[in-house]
N, C-alpha and C positions, 0 to 999 in steps of 0.2 A: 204490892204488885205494881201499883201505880206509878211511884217512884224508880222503882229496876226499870220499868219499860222505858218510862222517859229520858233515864240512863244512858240503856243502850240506843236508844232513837238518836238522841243528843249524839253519843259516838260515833254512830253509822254516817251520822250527818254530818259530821266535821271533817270528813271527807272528800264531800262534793264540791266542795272549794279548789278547782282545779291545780292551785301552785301548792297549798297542800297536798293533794293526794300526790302528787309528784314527788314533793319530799318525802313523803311517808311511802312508798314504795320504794325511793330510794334507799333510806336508812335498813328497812326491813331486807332489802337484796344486798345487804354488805353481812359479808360472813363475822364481822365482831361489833362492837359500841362506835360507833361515830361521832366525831365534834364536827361544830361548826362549820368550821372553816373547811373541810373536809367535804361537807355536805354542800355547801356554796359553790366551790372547787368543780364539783360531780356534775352538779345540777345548772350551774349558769346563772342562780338566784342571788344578789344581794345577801351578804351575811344578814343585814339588822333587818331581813323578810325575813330569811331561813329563822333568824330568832324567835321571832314573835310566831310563826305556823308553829314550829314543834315546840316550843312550849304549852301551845295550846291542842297539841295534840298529844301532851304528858297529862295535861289538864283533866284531858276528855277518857284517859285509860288507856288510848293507841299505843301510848308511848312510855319508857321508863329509862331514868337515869342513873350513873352514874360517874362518880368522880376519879380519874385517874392522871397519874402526870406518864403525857404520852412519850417524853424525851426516855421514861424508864429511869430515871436519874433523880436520887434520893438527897435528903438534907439542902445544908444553906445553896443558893444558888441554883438548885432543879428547878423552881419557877412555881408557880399555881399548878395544882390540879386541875384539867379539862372537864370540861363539866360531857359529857356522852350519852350518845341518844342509843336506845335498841327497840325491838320491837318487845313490848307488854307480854306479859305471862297471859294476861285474863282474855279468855276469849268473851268476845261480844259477836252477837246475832241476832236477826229480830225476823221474824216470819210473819207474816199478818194471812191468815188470823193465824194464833200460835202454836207453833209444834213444840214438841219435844222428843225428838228422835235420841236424845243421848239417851234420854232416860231408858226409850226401849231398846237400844243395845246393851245399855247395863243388865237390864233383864233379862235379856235373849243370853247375853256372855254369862249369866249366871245361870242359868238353865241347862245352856251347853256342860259346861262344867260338872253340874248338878248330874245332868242324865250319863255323860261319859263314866262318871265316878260309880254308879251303882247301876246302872243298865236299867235305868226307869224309863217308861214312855215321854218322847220330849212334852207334848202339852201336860204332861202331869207335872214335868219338872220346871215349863215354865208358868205353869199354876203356883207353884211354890214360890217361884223367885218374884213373880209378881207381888204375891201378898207378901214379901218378906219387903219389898218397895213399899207398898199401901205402909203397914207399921211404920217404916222408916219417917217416911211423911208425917202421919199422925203424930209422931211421936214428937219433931222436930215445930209442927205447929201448936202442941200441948206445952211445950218446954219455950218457945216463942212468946205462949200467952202469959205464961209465967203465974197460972193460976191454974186449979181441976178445970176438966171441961165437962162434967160430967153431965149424961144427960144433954147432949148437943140438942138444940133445934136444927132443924132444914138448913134453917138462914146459914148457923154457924158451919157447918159442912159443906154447904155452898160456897162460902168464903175461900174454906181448903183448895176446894175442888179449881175454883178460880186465881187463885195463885200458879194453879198447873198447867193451865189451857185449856179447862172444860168448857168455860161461859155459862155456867149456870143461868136458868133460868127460873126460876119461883113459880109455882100455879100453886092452888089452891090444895094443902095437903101432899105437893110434887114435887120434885124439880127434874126438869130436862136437862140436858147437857147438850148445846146449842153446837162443840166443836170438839171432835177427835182429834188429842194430841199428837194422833198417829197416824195420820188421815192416807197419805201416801202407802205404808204398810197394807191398809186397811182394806185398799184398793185391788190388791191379790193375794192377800191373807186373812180374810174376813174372822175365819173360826180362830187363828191362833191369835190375831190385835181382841178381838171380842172376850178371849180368856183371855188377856194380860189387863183389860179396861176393867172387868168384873173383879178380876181378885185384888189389882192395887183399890177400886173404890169400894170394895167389902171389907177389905183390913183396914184403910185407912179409917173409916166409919166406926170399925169397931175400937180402933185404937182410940179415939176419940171417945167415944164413951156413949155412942150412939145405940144403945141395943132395940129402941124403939122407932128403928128406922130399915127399911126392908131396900135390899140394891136389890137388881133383878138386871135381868136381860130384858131388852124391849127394844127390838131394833125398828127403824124408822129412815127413811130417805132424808137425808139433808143433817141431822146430826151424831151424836156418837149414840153406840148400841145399849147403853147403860142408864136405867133410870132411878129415883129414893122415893121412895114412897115412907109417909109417916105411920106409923103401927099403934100410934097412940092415941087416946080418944079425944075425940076436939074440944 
C-alpha cells in the first residue's frame, strides 16, 4: 500500500512543476500522439525542455509513447520513426485521507443490475454485490500471499482492510476502522454506505479464513460504522 500511494503522490506531483503541467495539458488536449517538435511549436518551450519534462512525465505514468513515422512514408528514405507522446491509459488519484469511490460504483452498478433483473429490493441486491466485492478482495489478497491464510489474526485482516482505506486501528481484542472509504456517500446515505461497509468487510473476513472473528455494526462519530471483534479465547 505504501509503495502505490507513493506512486501516485510522485505522479500527482510531477505536475506542480508549472512548464510541465503546461505541456502535459497540452499533449493531453491534442486529439492524437504528439512529437516534439509539435509540442515546442504549440507551447513556446524549447525542444530540449519539452524533452526532458515529458520524458519524465512517461517516467511518472502521465505519459505513454509511441513510435511512428509521421511523413506516413514507408521504406528506404522515410526517415526515423517519431518518437509520440499521449495521455496514459492508467488513471492516478490520491484523496487524503483515502476514498474509494470506484469501488462503490462498482457495487452500486452491480446491485442496479442485480435488482432490475429479478425485482429484488435494491439494499438486498446491494447486500449481495457488496459481499460478492468483500470475496473478490479476500480472495486476490489470499492468492497475493501466495500461501493458506487460514485462521487470520486481527493484525492480518487489518492489513486487507488497510490496503482499502479503512486505517485500521488494533486495541486490545478489536480493531476500529479509523476511515470510511465512502465517507462522502456516507454523509446522505448512511443505511445503504453502512450495508455495502458490512457485507464487503464480512465476506472479505470470511474469505480470508477468519471465522473466529465477528464484523458487526457499531457506528460511532469520527470513523467508519464497521467494527472485528476477535471470538477466540485469549
Amino acid at each position: 500500500m505504501t509503495d502505490d500511494f507513493a506512486t501516485r503522490v510522485a505522479g500527482i506531483g510531477a505536475l506542480a512543476e508549472p512548464v510541465r503541467r503546461e505541456l502535459y495539458l497540452y499533449v493531453v488536449a491534442q486529439p492524437e500522439a504528439v512529437g516534439r517538435d509539435q509540442v515546442a511549436a504549440g507551447t513556446g518551450v524549447p525542444r530540449h525542455v519539452v524533452k526532458f519534462h515529458l520524458d519524465k512525465l512517461v517516467q511518472e505514468g502521465l505519459l505513454e509513447t509511441e513510435f511512428r513515422r509521421l511523413s506516413g512514408r514507408r521504406g528506404p528514405g522515410a526517415g526515423r520513426p517519431a518518437k509520440l507522446y499521449r495521455r496514459a491509459a492508467r488513471e492516478v488519484t490520491v484523496t487524503l485521507p483515502e476514498r474509494h469511490y470506484e469501488l462503490a460504483g462498482q457495487i452500486l452498478a452491480d446491485a442496479v443490475e442485480d435488482a432490475a433483473g429479478n425485482g429484488s429490493p435494491v439494499l438486498d441486491a446491494v447486500a449481495r454485490a457488496a459481499a460478492a466485492a468483500g470475496r473478490r478482495i479476500g480472495a486476490q489478497a489470499r492468492a497475493a500471499a501466495g500461501k493458506p491464510l487460514a485462521a487470520p489474526s486481527l493484525a492480518a485482516v487489518a492489513e486487507v482492510l488497510a490496503a482499502h482505506g479503512y486505517e485500521p486501528r488494533l486495541q486490545p481484542e478489536q480493531v476500529v476502522l479509523a476511515n470510511c472509504p465512502f465517507h462522502a456517500l456516507a454523509q446522505q446515505h448512511a443505511e445503504l454506505v453502512c450495508t455495502m461497509n458490512l457485507e464487503v468487510i464480512a465476506a472479505l473476513t470470511d474469505e480470508l479464513g477468519g471465522a473466529g472473528i465477528e464484523v458487526r455494526l457499531d457506528p460511532a462519530p469520527g470513523r467508519c460504522c464497521v467494527t472485528l471483534r476477535s471470538t477466540a479465547p485469549s
